[in-house]
C-alpha positions as CSV (number, residue, x, y, z in Angstrom):
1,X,2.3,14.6,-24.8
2,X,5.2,15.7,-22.7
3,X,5.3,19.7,-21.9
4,X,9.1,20.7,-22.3
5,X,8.5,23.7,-20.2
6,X,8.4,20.9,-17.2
7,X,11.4,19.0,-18.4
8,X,14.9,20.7,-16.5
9,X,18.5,19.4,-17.0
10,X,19.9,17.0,-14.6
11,X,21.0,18.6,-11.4
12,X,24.4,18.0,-9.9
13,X,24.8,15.7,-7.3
14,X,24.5,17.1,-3.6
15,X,27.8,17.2,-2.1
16,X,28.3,15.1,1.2
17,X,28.8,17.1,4.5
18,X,27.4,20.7,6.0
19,X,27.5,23.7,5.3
20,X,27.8,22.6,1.3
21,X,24.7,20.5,1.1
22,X,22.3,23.5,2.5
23,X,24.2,26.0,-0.3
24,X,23.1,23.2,-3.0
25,X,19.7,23.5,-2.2
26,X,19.7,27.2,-2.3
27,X,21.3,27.3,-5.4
28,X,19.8,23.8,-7.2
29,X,16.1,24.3,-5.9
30,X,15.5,28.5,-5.9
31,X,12.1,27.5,-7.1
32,X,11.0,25.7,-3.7
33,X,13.3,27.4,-1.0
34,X,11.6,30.0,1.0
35,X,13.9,32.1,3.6
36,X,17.2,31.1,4.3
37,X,18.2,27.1,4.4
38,X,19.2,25.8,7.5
39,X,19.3,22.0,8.3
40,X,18.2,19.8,11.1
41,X,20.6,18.3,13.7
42,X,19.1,15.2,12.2
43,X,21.5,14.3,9.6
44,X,20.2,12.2,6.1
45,X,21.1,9.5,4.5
46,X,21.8,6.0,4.7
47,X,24.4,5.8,6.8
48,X,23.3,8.1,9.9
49,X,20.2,5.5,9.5
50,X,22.2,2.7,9.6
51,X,24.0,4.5,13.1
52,X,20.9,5.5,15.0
53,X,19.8,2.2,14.3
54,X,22.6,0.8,15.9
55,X,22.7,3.3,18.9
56,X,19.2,2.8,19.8
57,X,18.5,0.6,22.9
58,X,15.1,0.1,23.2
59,X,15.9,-0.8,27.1
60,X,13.6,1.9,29.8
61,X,11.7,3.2,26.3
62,X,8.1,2.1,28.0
63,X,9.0,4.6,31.0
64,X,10.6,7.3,29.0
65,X,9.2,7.6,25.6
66,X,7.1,10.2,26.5
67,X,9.6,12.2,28.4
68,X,9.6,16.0,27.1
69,X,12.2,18.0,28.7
70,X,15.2,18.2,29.3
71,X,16.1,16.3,26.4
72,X,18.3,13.6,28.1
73,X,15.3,12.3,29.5
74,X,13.9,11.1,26.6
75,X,13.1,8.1,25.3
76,X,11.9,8.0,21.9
77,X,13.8,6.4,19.1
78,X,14.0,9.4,16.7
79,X,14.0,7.3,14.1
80,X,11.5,8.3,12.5
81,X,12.7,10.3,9.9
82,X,14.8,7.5,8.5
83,X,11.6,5.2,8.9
84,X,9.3,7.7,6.7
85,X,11.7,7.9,4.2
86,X,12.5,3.8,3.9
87,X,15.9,4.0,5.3
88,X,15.2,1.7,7.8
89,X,12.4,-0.5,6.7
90,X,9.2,-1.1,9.5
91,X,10.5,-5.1,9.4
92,X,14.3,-4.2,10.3
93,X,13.7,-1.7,13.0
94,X,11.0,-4.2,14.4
95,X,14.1,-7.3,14.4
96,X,16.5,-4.8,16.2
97,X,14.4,-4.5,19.3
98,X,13.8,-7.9,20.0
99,X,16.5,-8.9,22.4
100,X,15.3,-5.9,24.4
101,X,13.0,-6.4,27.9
102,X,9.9,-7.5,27.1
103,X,8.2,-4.5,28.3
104,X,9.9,-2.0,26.7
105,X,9.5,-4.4,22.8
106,X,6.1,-4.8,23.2
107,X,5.6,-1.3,24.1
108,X,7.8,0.1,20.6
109,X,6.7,-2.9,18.4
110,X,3.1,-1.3,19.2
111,X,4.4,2.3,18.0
112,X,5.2,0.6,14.7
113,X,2.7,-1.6,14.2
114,X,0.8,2.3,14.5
115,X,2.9,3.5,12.0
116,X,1.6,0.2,9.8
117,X,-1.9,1.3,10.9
118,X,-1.7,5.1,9.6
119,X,0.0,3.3,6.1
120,X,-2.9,0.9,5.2
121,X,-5.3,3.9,6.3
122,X,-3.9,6.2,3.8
123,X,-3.2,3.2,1.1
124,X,-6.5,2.8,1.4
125,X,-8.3,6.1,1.6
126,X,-6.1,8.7,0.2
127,X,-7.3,12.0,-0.4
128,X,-10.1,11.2,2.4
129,X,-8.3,11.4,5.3
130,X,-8.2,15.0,4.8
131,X,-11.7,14.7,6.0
132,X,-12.3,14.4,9.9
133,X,-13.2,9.9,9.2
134,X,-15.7,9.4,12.1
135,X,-17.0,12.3,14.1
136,X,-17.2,16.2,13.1
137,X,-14.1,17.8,13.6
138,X,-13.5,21.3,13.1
139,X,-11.2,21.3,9.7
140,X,-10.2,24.5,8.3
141,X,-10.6,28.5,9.5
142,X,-9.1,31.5,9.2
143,X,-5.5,31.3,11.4
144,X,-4.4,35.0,12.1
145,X,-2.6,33.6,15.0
146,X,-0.1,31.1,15.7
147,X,-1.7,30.0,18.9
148,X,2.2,27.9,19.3
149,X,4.4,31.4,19.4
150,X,4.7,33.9,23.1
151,X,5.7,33.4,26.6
152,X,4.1,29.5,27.0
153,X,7.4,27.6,27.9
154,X,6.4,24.2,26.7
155,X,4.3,25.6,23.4
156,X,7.6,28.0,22.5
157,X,10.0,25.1,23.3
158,X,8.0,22.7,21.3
159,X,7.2,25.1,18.5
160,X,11.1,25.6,18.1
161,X,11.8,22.6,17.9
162,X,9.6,21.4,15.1
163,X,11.3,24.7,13.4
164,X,14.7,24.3,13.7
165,X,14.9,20.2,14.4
166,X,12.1,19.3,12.6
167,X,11.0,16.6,15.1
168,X,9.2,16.2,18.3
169,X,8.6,13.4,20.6
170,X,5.3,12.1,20.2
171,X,3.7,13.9,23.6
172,X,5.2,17.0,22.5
173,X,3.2,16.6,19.1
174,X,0.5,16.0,21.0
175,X,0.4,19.1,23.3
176,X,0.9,21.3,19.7
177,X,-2.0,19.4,18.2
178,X,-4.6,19.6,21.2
179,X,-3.3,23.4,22.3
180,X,-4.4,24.2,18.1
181,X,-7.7,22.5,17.8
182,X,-8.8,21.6,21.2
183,X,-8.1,24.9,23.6
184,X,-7.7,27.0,20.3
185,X,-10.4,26.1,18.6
186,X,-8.6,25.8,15.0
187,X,-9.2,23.8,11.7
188,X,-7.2,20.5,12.8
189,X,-6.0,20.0,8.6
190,X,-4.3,23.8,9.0
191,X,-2.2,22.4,11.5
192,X,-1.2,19.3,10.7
193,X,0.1,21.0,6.9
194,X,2.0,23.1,9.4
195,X,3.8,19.9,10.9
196,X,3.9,18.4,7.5
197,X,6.2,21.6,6.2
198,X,8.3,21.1,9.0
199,X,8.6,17.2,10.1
200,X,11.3,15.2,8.5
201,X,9.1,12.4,9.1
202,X,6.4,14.2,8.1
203,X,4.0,12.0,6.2
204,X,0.2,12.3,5.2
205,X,-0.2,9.1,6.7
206,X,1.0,9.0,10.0
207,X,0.7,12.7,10.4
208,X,-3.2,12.6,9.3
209,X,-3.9,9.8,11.8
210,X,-2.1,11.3,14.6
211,X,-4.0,14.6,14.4
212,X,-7.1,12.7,13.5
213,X,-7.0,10.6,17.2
214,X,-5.5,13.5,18.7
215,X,-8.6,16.0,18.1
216,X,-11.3,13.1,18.3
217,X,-11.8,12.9,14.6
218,X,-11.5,8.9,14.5
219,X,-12.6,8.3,18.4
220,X,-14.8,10.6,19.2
221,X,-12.3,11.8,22.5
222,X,-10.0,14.2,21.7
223,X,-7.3,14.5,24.0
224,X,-7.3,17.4,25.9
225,X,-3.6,19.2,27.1
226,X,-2.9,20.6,30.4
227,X,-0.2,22.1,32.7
228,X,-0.4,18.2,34.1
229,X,1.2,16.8,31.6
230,X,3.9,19.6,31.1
231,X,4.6,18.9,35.0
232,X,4.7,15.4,34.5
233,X,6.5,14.9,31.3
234,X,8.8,18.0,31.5
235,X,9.8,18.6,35.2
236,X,11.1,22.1,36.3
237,X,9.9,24.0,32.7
238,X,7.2,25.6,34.5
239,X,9.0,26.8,36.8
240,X,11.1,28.7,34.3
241,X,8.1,29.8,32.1
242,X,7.3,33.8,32.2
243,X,3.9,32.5,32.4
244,X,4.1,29.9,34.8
245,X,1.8,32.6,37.9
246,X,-0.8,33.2,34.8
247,X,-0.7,29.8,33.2
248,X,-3.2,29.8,30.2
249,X,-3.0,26.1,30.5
250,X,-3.7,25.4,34.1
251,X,-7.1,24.2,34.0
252,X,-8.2,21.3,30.9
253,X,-9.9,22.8,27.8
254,X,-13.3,22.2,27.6
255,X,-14.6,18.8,27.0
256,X,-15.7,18.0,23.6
257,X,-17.6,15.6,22.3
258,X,-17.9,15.3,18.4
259,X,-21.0,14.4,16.6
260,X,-20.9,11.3,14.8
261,X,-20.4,11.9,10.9
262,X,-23.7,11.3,9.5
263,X,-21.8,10.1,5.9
264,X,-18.7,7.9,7.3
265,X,-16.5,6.7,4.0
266,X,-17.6,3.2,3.7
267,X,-14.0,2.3,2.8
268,X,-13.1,3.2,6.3
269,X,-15.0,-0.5,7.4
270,X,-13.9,-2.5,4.3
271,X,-11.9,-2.2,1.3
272,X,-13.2,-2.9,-2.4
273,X,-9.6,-2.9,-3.7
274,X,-7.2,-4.9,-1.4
275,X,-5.1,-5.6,-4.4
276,X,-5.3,-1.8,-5.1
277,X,-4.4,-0.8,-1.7
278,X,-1.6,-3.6,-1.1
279,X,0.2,-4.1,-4.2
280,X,1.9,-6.4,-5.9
281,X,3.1,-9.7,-4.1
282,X,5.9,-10.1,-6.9
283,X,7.5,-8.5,-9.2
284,X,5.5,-7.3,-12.4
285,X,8.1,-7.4,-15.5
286,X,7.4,-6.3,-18.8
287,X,10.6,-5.4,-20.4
288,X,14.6,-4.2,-19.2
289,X,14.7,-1.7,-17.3
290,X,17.6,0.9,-17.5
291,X,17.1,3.0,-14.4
292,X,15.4,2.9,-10.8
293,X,13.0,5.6,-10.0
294,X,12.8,6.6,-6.5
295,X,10.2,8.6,-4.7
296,X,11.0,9.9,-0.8
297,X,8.9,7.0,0.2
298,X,11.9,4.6,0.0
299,X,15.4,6.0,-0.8
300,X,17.1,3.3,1.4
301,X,19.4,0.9,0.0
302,X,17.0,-1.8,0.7
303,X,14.7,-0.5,-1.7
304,X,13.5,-3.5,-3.4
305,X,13.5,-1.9,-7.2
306,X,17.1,-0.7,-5.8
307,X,18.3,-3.7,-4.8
308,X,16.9,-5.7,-7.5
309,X,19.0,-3.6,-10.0
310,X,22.4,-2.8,-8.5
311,X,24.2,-1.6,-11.6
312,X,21.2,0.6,-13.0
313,X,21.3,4.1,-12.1
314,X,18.9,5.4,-9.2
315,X,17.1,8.8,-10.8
316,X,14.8,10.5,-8.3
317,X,13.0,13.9,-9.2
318,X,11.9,16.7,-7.0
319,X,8.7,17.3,-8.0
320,X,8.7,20.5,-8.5
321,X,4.7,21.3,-9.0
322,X,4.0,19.2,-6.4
323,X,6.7,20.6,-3.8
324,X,5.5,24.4,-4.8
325,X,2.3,23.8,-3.3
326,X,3.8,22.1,-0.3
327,X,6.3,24.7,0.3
328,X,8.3,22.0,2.4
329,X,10.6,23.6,5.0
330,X,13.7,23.8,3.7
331,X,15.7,21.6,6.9
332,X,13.4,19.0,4.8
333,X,14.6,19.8,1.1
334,X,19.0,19.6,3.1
335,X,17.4,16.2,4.8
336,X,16.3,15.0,1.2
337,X,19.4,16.3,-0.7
338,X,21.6,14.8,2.2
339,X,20.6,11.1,1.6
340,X,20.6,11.4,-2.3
341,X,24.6,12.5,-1.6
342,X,25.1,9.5,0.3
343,X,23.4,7.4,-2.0
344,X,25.5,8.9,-4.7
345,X,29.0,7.8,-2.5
346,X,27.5,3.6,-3.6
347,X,26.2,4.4,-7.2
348,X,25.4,6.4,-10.2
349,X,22.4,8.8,-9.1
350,X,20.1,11.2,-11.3
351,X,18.5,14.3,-9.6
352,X,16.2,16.3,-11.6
353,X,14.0,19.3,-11.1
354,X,10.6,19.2,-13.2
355,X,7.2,16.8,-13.0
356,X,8.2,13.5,-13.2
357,X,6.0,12.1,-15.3
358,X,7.7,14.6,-18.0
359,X,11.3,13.9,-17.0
360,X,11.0,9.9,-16.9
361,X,8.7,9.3,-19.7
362,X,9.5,7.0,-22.3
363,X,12.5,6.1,-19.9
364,X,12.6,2.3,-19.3
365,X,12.5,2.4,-15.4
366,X,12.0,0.0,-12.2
367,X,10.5,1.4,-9.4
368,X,9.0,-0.3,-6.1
369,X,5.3,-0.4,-5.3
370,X,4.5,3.0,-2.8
371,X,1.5,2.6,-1.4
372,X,0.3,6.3,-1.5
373,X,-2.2,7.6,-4.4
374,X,0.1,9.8,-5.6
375,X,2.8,7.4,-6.8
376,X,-0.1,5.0,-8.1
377,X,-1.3,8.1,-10.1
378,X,2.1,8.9,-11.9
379,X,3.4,5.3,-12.1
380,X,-0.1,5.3,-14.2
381,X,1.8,8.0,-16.6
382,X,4.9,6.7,-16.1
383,X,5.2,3.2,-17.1
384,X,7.4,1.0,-14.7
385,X,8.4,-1.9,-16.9
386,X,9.6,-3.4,-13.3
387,X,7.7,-3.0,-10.0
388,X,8.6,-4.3,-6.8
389,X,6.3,-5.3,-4.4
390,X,6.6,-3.1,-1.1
391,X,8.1,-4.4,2.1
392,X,4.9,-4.2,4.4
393,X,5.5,-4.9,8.5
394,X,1.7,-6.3,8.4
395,X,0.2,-7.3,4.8
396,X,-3.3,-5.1,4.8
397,X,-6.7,-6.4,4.8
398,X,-9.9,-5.6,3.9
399,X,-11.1,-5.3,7.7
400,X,-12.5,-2.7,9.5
401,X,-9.8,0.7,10.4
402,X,-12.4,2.4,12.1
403,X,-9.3,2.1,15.1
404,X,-6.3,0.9,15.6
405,X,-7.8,-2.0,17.5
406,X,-10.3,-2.8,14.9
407,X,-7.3,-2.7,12.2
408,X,-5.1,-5.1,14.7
409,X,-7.6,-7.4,15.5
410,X,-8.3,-8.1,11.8
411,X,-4.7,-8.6,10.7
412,X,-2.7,-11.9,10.7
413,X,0.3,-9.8,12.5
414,X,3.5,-8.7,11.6
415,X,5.1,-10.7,8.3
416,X,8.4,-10.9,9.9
417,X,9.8,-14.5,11.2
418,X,6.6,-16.2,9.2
């Protein structure tokens, strides 16, 4: 029965450009904003996707994608936001590169084909990969302390960054990660919900698996941060750092080696519901749909369910029960809000406040296959008369994902050019 305490009016459309689009989410979303809404140098939507995909040459990214500080010496894409949100699709970005030297493809291709990895691990597992997978991890504690804030250089460069950018290179993730569980001794699952408020490309898939390897969780090595690496990958920040006489990163944490889990999710070495975990390989049609429903999975124009219906409407609803609990940042919410404006510059879009399974239902609605549980669970409620199969990079398999070499060594490869 649908609860009309859950059901809002329509919101207006975000208007394109800054400062507006940060005073629409204070004023549209009151409910989920907390402190005053800034947004990210990043900008949303499809069209600053479409122009970092374009900019990036993936030419020097072996050498330099773990470059730290100064900024210019990076090499990472950032392109990750626009990936997590399915602005750029795993198979496009993977076509892009490959004019590129051979080195530097290989060495991005495998970065995706990671992001693929953490995808099938979530598709698969769900809710259990908030569970250290392999080998006890400490999870959850009391954190009185943001062991990321003071006089540390690289942890209060980093920490500022994830803040008020709302992305990091990968090492820098890294450092945040190990400094919290490894040296700090901290629940690994309170900070990687800290990085999922803040990351525009924050996901529970590739977030979970990166702290997961990071803190030893799926390996059994966790990786442990130094004043080497800072030295290495950020030349000349120690020398600037109040601390840099009395570093409290000098020496290497302890080594750690975590105990086997003595109950290790069978699903983790095979999966009793490929067709579950994959999806559709067509469409599934059972009737006309008169809208699109989008999720922040896949906003992109090449959205199958989008693409498939070009005249319908797109509707997309922040979830407002769901988003209370996350208390998302709100450079997030402006990233969100920014590429449902563009979107609304190429056709007819419906934003909505409330639980979607209230606002859409009994709406006649296409939507494309997510694989993440909690699109499976409301498209249960929901009803999609039209699905769309999702664009995988790799199709999974019911293979081991104990690693990422297990998982690649039982895959048929990347989809794209077969």
């Amino acid at each position: 029965m649908t609860d009309p305490t859950m059901i809002r009016l329509p919101l207006p459309l975000p208007p394109v450009g800054r400062p507006a689009v940060a005073e629409w989410v204070a004023k549209s979303l009151p409910s989920l904003v907390r402190g005053p809404v800034t947004a990210s140098a990043i900008v949303g939507g499809q069209q600053s996707a479409d122009a970092a995909l374009a900019a990036f040459d993936v030419t020097g990214y072996a050498r330099r994608r773990n470059e730290v500080w100064p900024p210019e010496r990076r090499g990472a894409s950032g392109l990750s936001p626009y990936i997590r949100h399915g602005l750029l699709p795993l198979p496009r970005v993977w076509e892009h590169v490959g004019d590129g030297p051979a080195d530097d493809v290989a060495k991005f291709r495998d970065e995706l084909l990671w992001q693929e990895y953490a995808r099938h691990l979530y598709a698969r597992l769900g809710s259990a990969t908030r569970r250290s997978l392999r080998y006890s991890v400490v999870e959850h504690g009391d954190v009185t302390v943001n062991p990321w804030e003071g006089e540390a250089a690289c942890l209060s460069l980093a920490w500022r960054e994830l803040v008020e950018r709302g992305w990091l290179p990968n090492q820098a993730r890294m450092w945040l990660a190990s400094h919290w569980s490894v040296r700090s001794g901290l629940g690994w699952r309170d900070g990687e919900d800290v990085f999922y408020r803040h990351l525009l490309d924050g996901s529970r898939a590739a977030n979970r698996a990166g702290w997961q390897w990071t803190v030893g969780a799926l390996t059994g090595k966790a990786y442990g941060f130094s004043r080497w690496q800072v030295e290495k990958r950020a030349p000349g920040l120690c020398a600037q750092c109040p601390l840099s006489d009395r570093c409290p990163i000098g020496d290497w944490p302890a080594e750690q080696s975590p105990e086997p889990r003595t109950m290790v999710d069978p699903r983790v070495r095979r999966d009793p519901d490929l067709e579950g975990t994959s999806g559709p390989v067509a469409a599934i049609v059972t009737g006309q749909a008169n809208a699109v429903w989008l999720t922040a999975e896949s906003l992109g124009d090449e959205d199958p369910a989008l693409a498939a219906h070009p005249d319908l409407p797109a509707v997309f609803v922040f979830d407002e029960p769901l988003l209370a609990r996350l208390r998302l940042a709100p450079t997030r919410l402006v990233f969100l809000a920014e590429t449902l404006a563009d979107l609304g510059t190429r056709r007819a879009v419906e934003i909505w406040l409330g639980d979607p399974t209230q606002v859409l239902h009994g709406r006649a609605v296409a939507g494309t296959f997510t694989p993440v549980p909690g699109w499976q669970r409301r498209a249960a409620l929901i009803g999609p008369v039209d699905i769309r199969p999702w664009t995988w990079l790799v199709r999974p398999h019911d293979g081991s994902l104990t690693s990422f070499t297990a998982w690649a060594r039982g895959g048929r490869g990347p989809v794209v050019g077969r």
